[in-house]
C-alpha positions as CSV (number, residue, x, y, z in Angstrom):
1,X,16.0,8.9,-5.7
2,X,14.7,9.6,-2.4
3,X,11.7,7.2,-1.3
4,X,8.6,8.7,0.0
5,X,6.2,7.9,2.8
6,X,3.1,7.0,1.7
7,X,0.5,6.8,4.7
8,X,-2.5,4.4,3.8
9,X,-5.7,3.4,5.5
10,X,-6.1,-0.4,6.2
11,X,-9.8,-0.6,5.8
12,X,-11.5,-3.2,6.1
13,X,-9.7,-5.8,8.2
14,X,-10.7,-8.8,5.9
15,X,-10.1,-7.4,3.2
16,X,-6.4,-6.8,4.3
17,X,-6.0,-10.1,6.1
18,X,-6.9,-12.0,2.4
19,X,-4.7,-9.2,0.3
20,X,-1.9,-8.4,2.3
21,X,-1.7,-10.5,5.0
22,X,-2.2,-13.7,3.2
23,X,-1.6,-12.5,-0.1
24,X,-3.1,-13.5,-3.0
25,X,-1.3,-16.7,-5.0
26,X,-0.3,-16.3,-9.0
27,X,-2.0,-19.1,-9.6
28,X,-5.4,-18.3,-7.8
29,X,-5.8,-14.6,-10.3
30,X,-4.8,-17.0,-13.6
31,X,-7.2,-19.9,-12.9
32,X,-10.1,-17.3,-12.2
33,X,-9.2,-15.2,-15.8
34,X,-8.0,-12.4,-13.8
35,X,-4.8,-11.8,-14.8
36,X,-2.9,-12.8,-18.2
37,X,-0.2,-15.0,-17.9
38,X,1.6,-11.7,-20.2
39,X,0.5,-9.8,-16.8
40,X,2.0,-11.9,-14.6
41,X,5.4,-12.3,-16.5
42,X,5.4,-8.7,-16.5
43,X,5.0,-8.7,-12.8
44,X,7.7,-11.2,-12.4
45,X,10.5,-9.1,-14.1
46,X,10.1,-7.0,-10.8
47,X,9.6,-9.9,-8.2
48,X,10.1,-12.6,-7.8
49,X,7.2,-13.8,-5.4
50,X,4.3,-16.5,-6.4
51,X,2.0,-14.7,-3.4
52,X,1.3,-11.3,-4.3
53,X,0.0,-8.1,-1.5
54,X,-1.9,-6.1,-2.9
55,X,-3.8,-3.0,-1.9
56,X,-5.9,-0.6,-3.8
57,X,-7.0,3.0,-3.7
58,X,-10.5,4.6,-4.7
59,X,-10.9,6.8,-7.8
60,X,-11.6,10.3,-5.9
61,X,-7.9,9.8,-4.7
62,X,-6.3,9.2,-8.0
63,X,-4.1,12.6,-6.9
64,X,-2.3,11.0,-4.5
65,X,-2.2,7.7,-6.2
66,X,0.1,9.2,-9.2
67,X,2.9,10.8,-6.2
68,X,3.9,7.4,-5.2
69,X,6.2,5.8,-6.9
70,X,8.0,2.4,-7.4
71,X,10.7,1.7,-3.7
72,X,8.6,4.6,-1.9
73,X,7.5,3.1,1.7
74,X,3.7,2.5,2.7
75,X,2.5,3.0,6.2
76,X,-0.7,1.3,7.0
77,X,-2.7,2.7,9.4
78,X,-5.6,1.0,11.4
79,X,-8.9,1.8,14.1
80,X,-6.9,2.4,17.3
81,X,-4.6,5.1,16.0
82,X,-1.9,3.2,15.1
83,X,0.2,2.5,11.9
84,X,0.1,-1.4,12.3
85,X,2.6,-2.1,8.8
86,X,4.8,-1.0,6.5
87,X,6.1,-2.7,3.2
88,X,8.0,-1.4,0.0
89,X,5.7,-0.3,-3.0
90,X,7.3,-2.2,-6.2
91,X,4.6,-2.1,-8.5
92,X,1.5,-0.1,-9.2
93,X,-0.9,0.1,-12.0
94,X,-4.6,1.3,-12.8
95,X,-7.4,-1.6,-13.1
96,X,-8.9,0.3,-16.3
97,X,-11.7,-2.6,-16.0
98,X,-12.1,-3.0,-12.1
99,X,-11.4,-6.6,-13.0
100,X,-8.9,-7.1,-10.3
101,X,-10.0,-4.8,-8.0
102,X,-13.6,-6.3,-7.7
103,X,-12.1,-9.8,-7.8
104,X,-10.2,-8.8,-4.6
105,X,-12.4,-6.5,-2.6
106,X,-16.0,-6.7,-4.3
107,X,-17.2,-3.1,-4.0
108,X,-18.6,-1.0,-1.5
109,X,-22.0,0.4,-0.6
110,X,-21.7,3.1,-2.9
111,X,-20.9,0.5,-6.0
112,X,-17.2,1.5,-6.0
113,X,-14.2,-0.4,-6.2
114,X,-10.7,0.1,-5.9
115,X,-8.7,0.1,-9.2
116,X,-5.6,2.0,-8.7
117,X,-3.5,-0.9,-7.2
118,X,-0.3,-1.4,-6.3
119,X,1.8,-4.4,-5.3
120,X,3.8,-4.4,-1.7
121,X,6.6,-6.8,-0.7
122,X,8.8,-7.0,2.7
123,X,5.9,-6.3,4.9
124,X,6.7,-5.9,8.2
125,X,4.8,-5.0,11.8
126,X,5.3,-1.5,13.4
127,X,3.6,-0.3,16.4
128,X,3.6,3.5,15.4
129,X,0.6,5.8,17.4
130,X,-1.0,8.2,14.2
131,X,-0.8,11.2,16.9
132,X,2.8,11.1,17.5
133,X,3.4,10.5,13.4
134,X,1.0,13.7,12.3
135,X,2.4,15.5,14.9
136,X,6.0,15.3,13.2
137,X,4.9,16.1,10.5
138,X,2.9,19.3,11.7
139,X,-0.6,17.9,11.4
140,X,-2.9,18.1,14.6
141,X,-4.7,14.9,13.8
142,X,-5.1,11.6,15.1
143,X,-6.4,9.1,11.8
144,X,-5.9,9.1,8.5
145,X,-9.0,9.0,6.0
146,X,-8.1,7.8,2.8
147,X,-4.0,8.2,1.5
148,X,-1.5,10.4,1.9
149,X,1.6,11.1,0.0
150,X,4.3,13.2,1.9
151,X,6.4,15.5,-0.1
152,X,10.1,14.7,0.5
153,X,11.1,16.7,3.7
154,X,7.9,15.5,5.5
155,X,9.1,11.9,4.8
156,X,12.7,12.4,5.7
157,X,11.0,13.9,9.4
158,X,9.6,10.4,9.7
159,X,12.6,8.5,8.3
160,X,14.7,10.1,11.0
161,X,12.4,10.0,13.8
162,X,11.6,6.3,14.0
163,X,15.0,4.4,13.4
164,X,12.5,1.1,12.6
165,X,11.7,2.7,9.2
166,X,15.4,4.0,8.8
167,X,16.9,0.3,9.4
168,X,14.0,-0.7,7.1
169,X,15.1,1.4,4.1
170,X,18.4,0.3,5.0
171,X,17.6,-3.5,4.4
172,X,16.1,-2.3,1.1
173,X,19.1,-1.0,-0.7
């Protein structure tokens, strides 16, 4: 299975320093009755990592949310035009009670939270400008709004034009 490039906005800086950065600890989601320890077992089967990164995406872009899948690559893109990170996707699942979702990142001014999650692991820094990336990838654009998906051949442009994300994947397998 070929693993996809899924570009995602960073957001709010704090909100990524606690979640991804940092992480979030196991023990901190069962002592606060956010997760089951059933849920995290579950979790466990895939990694095998007490801190956990996790990053969330709104409703209104459930579309793009179902195209990723489990071992597909996430870009995260910042302010400044830059894709700042990039980490493995190993999990991802839908907050059907925006338990988790408001526990991590409260909600924002419209009352909305961000309950389809998923779980990231070997984060790592790139330095990638968003112009040069779109470009690539035929887009005449300089941010990203939101998430993005790429189809196959769109990720296999980026794969081979940036050999950080090839030797990447290459450390993956």
């Amino acid at each position: 299975m070929f693993r996809k490039i899924f570009l995602q906005n960073g957001g709010q800086t704090n909100n990524y320093k606690r979640t991804i950065l940092k992480g979030v600890d196991f023990s901190e989601l069962l002592r606060n009755n956010i997760i089951t320890l059933k849920e995290k077992e579950e979790i466990l089967k895939i990694m095998d990592n007490e801190k956990l990164l996790f990053w969330g995406i709104k409703q209104n872009l459930s579309a793009e949310f179902d195209k990723i899948n489990e071992g597909d690559i996430a870009l995260i893109y910042f302010s400044g035009k830059k894709f700042k990170s990039m980490a493995k996707i190993v999990y991802k699942f839908e907050d059907k009670k925006f338990k988790l979702a408001e526990y991590l990142w409260g909600k924002d001014n419209c009352g909305k939270t961000w309950p389809n999650i998923y779980i990231l692991d070997d984060l790592e820094n790139i330095d990638i400008p968003s112009e040069d990336l779109f470009k690539i990838i035929g887009e005449n654009r300089t941010f990203l709004q939101g998430s993005k998906c790429l189809e196959i051949e769109k990720s296999k442009k980026i794969i081979e034009t940036y050999p950080i994300i090839n030797e990447y994947l290459m450390k993956q397998k």
